[in-house]
MMTF fields as JSON, N, C-alpha, C and O atoms, coordinates in Angstrom:
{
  "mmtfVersion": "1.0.0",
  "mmtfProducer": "UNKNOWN",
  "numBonds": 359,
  "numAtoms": 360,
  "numGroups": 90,
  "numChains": 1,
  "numModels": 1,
  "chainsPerModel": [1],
  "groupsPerChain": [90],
  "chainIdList": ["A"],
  "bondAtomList": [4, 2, 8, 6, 12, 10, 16, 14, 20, 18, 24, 22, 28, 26, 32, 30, 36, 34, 40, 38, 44, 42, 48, 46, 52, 50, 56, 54, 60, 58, 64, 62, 68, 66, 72, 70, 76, 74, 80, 78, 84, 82, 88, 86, 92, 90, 96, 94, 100, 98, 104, 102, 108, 106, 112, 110, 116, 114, 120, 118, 124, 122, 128, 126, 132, 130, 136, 134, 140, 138, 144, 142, 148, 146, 152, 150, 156, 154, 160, 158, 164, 162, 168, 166, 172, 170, 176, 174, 180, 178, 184, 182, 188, 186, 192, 190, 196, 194, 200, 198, 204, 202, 208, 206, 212, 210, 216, 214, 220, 218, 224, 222, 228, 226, 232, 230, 236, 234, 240, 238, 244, 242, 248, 246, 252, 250, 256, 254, 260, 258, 264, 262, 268, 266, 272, 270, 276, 274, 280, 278, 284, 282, 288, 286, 292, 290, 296, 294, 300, 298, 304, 302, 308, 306, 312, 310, 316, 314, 320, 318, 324, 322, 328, 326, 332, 330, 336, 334, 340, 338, 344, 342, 348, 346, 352, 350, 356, 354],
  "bondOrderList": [1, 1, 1, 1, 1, 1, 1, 1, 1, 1, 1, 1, 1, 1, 1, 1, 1, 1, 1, 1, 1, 1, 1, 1, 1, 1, 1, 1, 1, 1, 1, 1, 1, 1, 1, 1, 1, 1, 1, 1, 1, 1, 1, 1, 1, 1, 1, 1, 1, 1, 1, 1, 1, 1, 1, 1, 1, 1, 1, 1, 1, 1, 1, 1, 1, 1, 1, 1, 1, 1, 1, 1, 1, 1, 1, 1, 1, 1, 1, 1, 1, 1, 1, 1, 1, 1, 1, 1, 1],
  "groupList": [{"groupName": "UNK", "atomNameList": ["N", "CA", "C", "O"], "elementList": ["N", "C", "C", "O"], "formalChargeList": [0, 0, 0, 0], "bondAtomList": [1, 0, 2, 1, 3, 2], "bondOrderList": [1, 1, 2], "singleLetterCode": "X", "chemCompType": "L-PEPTIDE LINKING"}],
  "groupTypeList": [0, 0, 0, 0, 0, 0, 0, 0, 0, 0, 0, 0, 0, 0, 0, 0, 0, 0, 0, 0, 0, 0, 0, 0, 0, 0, 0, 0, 0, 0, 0, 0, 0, 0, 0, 0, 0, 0, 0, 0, 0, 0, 0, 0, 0, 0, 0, 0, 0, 0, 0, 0, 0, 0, 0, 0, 0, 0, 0, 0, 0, 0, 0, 0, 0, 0, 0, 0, 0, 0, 0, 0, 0, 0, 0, 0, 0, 0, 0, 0, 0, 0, 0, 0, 0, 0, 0, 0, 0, 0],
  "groupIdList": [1, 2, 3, 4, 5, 6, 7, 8, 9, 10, 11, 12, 13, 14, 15, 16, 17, 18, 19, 20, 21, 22, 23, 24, 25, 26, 27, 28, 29, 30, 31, 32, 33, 34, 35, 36, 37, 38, 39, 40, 41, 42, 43, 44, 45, 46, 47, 48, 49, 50, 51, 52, 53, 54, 55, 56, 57, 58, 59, 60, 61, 62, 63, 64, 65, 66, 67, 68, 69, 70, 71, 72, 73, 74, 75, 76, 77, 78, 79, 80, 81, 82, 83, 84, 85, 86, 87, 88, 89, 90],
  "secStructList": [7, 7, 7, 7, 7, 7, 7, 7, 6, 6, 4, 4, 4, 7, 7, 7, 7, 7, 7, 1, 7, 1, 1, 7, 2, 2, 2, 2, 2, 2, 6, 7, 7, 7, 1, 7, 7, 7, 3, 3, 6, 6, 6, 7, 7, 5, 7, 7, 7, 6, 6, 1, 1, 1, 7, 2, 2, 2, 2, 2, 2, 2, 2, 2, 7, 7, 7, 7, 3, 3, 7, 7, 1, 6, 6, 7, 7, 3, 3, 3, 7, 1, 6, 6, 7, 7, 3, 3, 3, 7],
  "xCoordList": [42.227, 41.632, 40.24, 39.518, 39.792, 38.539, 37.232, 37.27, 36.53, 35.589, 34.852, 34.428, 34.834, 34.361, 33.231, 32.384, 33.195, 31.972, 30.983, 31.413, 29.586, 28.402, 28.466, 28.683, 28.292, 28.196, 26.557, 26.254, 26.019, 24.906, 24.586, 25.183, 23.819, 23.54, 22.835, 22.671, 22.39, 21.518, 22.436, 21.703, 23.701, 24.247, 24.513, 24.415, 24.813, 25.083, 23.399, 23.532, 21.956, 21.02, 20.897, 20.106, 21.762, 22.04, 22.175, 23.233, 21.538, 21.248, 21.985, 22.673, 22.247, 22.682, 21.471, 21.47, 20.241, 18.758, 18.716, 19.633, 17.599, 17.369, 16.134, 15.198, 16.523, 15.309, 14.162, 14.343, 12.831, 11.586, 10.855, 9.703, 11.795, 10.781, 12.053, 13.082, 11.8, 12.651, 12.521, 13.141, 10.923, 10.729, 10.053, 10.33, 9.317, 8.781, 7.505, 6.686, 7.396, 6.049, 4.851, 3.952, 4.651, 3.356, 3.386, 2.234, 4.003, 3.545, 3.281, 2.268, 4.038, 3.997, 2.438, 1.93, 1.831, 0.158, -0.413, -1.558, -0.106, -1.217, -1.191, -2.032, 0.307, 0.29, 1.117, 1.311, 1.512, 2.407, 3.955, 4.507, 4.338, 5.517, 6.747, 6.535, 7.402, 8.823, 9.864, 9.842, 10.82, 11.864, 12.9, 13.728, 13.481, 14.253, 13.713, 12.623, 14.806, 14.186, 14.671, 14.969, 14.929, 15.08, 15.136, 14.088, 15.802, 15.792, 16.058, 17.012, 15.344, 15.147, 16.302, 16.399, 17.037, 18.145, 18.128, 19.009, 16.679, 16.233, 15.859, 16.386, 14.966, 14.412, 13.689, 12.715, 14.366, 14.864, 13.521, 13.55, 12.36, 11.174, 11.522, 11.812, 11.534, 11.636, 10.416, 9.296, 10.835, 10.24, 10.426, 11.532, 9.569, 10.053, 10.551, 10.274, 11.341, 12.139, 11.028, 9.927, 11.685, 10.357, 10.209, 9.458, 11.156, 11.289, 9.898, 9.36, 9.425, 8.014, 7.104, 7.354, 5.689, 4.688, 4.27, 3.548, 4.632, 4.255, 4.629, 3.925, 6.297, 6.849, 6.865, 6.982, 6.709, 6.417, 7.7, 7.373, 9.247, 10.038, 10.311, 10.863, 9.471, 9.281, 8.134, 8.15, 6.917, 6.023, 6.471, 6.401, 6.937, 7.627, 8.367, 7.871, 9.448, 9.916, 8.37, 7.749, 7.976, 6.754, 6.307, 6.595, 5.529, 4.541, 5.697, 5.058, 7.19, 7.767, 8.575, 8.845, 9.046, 10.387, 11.678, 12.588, 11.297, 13.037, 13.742, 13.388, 14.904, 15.648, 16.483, 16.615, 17.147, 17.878, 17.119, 16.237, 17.293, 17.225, 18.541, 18.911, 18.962, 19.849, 19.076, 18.161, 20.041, 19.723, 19.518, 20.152, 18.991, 18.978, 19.012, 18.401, 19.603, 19.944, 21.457, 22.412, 21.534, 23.341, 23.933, 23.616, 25.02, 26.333, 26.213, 27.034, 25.244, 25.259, 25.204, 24.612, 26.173, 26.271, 26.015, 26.527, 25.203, 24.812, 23.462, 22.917, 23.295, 21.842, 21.508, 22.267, 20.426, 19.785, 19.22, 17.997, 19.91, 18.905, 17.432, 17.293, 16.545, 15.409, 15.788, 16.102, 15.655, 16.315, 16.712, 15.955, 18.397, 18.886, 19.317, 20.531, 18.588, 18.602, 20.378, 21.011, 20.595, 21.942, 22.279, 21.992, 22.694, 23.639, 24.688, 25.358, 24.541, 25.587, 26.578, 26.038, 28.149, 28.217, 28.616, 29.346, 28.077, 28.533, 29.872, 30.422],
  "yCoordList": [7.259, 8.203, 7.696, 7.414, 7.549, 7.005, 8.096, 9.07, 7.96, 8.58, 9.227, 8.389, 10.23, 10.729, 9.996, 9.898, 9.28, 8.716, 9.63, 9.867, 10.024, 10.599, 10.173, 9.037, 11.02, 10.374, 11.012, 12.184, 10.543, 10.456, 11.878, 12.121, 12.324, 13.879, 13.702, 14.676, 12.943, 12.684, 11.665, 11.17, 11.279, 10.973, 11.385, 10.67, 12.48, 13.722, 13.583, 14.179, 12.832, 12.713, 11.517, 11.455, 10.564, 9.444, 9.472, 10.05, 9.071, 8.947, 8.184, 7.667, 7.694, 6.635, 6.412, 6.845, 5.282, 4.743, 3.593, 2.782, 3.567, 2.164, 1.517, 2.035, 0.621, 0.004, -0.401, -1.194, 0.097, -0.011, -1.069, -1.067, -2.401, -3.598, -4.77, -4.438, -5.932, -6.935, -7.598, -8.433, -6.496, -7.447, -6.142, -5.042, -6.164, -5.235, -4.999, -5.886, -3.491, -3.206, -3.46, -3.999, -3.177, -3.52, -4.886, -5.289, -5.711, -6.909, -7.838, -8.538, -7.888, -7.948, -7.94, -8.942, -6.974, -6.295, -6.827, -7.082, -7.306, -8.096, -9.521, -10.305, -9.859, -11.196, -11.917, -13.12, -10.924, -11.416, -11.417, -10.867, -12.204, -12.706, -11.692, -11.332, -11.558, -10.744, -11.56, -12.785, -10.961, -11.543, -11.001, -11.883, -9.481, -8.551, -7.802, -7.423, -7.189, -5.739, -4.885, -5.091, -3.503, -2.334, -1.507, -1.676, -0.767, 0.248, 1.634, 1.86, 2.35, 3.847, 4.245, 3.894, 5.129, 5.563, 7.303, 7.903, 7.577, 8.627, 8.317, 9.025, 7.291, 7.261, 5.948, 5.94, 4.703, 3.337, 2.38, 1.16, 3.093, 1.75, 1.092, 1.67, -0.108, -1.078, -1.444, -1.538, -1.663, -2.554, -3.476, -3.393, -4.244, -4.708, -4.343, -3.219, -5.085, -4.768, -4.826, -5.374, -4.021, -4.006, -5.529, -5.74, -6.691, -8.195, -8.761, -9.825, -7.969, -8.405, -8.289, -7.886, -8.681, -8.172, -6.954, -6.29, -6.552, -5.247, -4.042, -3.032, -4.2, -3.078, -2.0, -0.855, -2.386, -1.754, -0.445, 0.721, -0.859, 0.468, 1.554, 2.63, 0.717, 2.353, 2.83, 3.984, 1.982, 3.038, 4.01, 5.154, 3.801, 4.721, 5.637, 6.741, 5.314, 6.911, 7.547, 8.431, 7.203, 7.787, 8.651, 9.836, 7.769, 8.029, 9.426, 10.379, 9.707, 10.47, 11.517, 12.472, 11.19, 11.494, 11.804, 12.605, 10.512, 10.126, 9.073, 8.009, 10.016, 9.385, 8.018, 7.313, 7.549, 6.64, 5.35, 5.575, 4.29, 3.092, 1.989, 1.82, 1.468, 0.396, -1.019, -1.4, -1.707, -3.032, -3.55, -2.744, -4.428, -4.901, -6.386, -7.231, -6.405, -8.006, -8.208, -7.608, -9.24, -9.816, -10.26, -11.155, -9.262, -8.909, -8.371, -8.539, -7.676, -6.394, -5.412, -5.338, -4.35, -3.165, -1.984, -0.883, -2.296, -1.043, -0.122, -0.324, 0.697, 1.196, 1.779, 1.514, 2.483, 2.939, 3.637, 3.491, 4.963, 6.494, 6.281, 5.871, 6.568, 6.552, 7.524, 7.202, 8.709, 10.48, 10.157, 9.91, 10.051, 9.354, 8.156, 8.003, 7.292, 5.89, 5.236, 5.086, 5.067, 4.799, 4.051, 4.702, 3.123, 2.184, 3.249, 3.873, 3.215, 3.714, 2.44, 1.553, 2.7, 1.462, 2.209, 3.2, 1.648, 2.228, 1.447, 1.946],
  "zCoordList": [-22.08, -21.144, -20.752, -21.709, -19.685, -18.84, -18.86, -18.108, -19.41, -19.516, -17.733, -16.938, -17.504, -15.681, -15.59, -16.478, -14.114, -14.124, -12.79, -11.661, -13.327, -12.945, -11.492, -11.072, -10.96, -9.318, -8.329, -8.556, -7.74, -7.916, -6.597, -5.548, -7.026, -5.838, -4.973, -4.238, -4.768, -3.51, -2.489, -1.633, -2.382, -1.749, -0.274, 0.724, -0.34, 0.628, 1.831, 2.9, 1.604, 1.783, 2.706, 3.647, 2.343, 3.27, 4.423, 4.675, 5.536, 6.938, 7.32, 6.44, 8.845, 9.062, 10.459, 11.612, 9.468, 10.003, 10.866, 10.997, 11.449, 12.431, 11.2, 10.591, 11.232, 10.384, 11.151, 12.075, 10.862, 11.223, 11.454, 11.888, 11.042, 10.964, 10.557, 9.968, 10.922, 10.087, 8.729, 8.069, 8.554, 7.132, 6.326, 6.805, 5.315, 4.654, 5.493, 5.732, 5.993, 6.674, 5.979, 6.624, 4.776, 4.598, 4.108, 4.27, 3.654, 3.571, 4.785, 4.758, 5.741, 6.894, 7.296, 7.8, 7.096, 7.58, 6.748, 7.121, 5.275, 4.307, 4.375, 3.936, 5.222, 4.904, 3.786, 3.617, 3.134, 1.724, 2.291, 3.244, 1.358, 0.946, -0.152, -1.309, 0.284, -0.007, -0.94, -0.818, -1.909, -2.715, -2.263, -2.04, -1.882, -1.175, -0.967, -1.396, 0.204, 0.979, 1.596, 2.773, 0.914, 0.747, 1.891, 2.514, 2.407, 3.778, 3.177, 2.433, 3.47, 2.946, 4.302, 5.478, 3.42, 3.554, 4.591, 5.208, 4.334, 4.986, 6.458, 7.316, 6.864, 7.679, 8.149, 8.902, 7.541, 7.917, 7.564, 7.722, 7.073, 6.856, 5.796, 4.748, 5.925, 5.05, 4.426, 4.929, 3.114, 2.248, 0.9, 0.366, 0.367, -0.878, -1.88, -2.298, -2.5, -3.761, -5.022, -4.969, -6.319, -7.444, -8.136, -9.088, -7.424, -7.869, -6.929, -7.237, -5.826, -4.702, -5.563, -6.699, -5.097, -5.789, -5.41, -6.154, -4.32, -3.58, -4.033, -4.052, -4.581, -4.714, -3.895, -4.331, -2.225, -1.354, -1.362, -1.142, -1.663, -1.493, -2.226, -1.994, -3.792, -4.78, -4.15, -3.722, -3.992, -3.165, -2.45, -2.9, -1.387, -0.096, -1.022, -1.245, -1.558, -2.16, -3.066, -2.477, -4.063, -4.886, -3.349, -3.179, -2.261, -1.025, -0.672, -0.225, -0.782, 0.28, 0.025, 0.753, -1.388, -2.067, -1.602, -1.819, -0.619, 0.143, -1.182, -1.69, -1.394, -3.063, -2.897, -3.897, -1.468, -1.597, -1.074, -0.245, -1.366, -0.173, -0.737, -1.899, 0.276, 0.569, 0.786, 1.517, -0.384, 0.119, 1.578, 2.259, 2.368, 3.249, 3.294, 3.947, 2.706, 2.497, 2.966, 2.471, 4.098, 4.672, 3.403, 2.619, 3.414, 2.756, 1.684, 0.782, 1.582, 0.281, 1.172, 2.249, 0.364, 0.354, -0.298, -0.096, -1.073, -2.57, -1.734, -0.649, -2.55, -2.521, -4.198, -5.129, -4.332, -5.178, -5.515, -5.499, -6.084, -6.289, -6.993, -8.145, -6.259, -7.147, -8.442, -9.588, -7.888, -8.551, -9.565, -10.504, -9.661, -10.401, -10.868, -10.996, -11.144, -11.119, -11.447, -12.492, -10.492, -10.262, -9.413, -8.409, -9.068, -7.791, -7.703, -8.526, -5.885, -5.386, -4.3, -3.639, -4.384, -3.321, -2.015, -2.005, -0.945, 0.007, 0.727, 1.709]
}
């Protein structure tokens, strides 16, 4: 028997966004350099992954408490509840 697996509540929260930028907005404005990057699932600004030095897309949720962002990287499909720290696949 398979143990039920947790499914994440902020799903239902997911937008379908234009992304704000082609790269992470604030690094972009400082000049820095990116590892991946993240599209908030609410309302499409991008930013760095917590692998950047910026950590620009936990900022934005902390800055918003918009709970999801999606990879933005060609040919991933996941995202990531801040909320409940969970991968979701889309």
């Amino acid at each position: 028997m398979e143990a039920a697996v947790a499914q994440c509540s902020h799903v239902a929260q997911i937008r379908q966004v234009v992304a704000t930028s082609e790269g992470c907005q604030e690094c972009l404005a400082l000049g820095q350099r990116w590892v991946h990057l993240r599209e908030c699932l609410s309302c499409g600004h991008v930013g760095c992954c917590d692998s950047s030095r910026g950590r620009h897309a936990t900022k934005h949720h902390r800055a918003t408490g918009h709970p999801v962002a999606g990879s933005a990287e060609p040919g991933e499909s996941w995202a990531w509840c801040y909320l409940d720290e969970e991968v979701i696949d889309q």
